[in-house]
C-alpha positions, 0 to 999 in steps of 0.5 A: 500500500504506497498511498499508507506509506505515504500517508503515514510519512504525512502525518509524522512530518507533520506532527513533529515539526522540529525533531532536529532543529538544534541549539544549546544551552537554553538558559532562564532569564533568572526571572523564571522565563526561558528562551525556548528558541535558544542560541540555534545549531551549532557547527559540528554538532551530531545528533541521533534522530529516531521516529516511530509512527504507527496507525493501527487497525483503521476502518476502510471501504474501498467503492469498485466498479458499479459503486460496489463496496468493501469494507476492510481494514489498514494497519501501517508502522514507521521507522527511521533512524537517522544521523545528522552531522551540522557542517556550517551555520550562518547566523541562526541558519544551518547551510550544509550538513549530512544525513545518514538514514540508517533504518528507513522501513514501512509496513502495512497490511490490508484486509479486504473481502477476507483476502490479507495483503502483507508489505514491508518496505525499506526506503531506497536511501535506506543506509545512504548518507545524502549531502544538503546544502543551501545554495542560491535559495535552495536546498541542494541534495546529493547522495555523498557516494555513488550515483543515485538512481531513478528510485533515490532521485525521487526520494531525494526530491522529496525529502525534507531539508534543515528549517529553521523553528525559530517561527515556531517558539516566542521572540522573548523568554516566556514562563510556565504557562505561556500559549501561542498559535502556528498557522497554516502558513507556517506548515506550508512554509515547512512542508510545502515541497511535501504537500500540494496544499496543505491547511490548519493550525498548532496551538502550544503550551510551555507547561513545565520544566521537567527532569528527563534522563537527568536533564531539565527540560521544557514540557511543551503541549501540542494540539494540531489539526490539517488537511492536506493533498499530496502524490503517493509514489504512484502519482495518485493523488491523496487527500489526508485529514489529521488532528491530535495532540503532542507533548515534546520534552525540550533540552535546556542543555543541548536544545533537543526534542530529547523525547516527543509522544502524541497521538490523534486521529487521521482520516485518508482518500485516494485511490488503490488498486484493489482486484486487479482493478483501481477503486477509491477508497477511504480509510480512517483511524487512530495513530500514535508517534514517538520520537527521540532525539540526541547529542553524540 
């Protein structure tokens, strides 16, 4: 199923907005206000990025030809693992790094009609290390040996390069408490080389410091909603709902999103093929994501 795959790869963009947007020592004002955006990346940092995603058992109906309906069910679980290694920065700005995917693995399964359909899927970056650097405007991406091929050429275009989060977090410290609003523009600024429109908002909380792993760290609460269309690797287009909560644990030693959890519900359109034969379907339910992220 390449239209859950994709979908799944949505959702999670989308709801981790900046696993890997790296500063360092987020420091308290000494009035019990912290700057959440902290000093930005730094060159030579490396830090370890890993996501799981997962939507379990979500309803499905699937119209055939002369409006013939099938009711089944999708499952799908996500993995990455990745390696980021900081090579430059401008001001706040990260312009070249490196990104080793070390474990990029998609599984589903689908029933329709009592039949089963089984697929495990491991990304065609899957143990490559990709070169991004900022160059007159863009972001250019190059695999750091060997020549890619057709499969990779298109994973590397649609794969998402550093953004900047300071647009996301308050200008100024804030305390325990404080609220703010990230709008569609925002997403469509981060995600718009993924999406072919995209809409919807992000309210966020600083609710707490908290001790994690022994580092003090910022609890930050998350409600978000969106609607997006998008291409599966087919060309089909997909029309994906999502909305949910998230809660992230940000490091006030390294600026990292050391721990984020959340979950929601998604409800996804397109088309498959489905009996030898292309059908529309439509397939709703919940998921849930965790990511962790640290220095090495």
């Amino acid at each position: 199923m390449l239209q859950t795959r994709t979908a799944c790869r949505a959702v999670l963009l989308v709801s981790i907005l900046g696993i890997i947007q790296a500063g360092c020592e987020r420091a308290s004002d000494g009035q019990g206000a912290y700057d959440l955006r902290g000093p930005g990346p730094r060159v030579g940092m490396r830090i370890r990025t890993d996501a799981k995603f997962k939507m379990n058992e979500l309803a499905a109906s699937a119209t055939a030809g002369q409006g013939r309906m099938v009711n089944g069910k999708m499952s799908a679980i996500v993995r990455n693992t990745e390696d980021h290694e900081i090579l430059s920065v401008i001001a706040r700005d990260v312009t070249r790094y490196t990104q080793a995917i070390l474990l990029d693995l998609t599984e589903h399964e689908s029933e329709f009609a009592g039949k089963v359909a089984n697929e495990a899927k491991h990304g065609s970056l899957e143990g490559h290390v990709v070169q991004h650097e900022w160059r007159q405007g863009a972001w250019s991406k190059t695999l750091a040996a060997g020549n890619a091929t057709p499969d990779q050429k298109k994973e590397l275009a649609n794969l998402q390069s550093w953004q900047s989060e300071d647009d996301i977090y308050p200008a100024e410290p804030v305390k325990p408490g404080h609220s703010w609003h990230v709008d569609s523009g925002h997403l469509m600024r981060y995600f718009g080389h993924e999406f072919l429109s995209i809409s919807g908002e992000c309210s966020m909380t600083f609710m707490r410091i908290e001790s994690h792993d022994k580092e003090d760290c910022a609890l930050i609460s998350s409600t978000f909603q969106f609607t997006g269309k998008m291409l599966d690797d087919d060309n089909n287009e997909l029309e994906i709902e999502a909305g949910g909560t998230m809660d992230a644990l940000r490091s006030l030693a390294t600026g990292l999103d050391v721990l984020t959890t959340g979950r929601g519900q998604v409800k996804i359109r397109g088309s498959m093929a489905l009996f030898a034969a292309p059908v529309a379907f439509e397939a709703r339910g919940p998921f849930t994501v965790e990511t962790t992220a640290s220095a090495r």
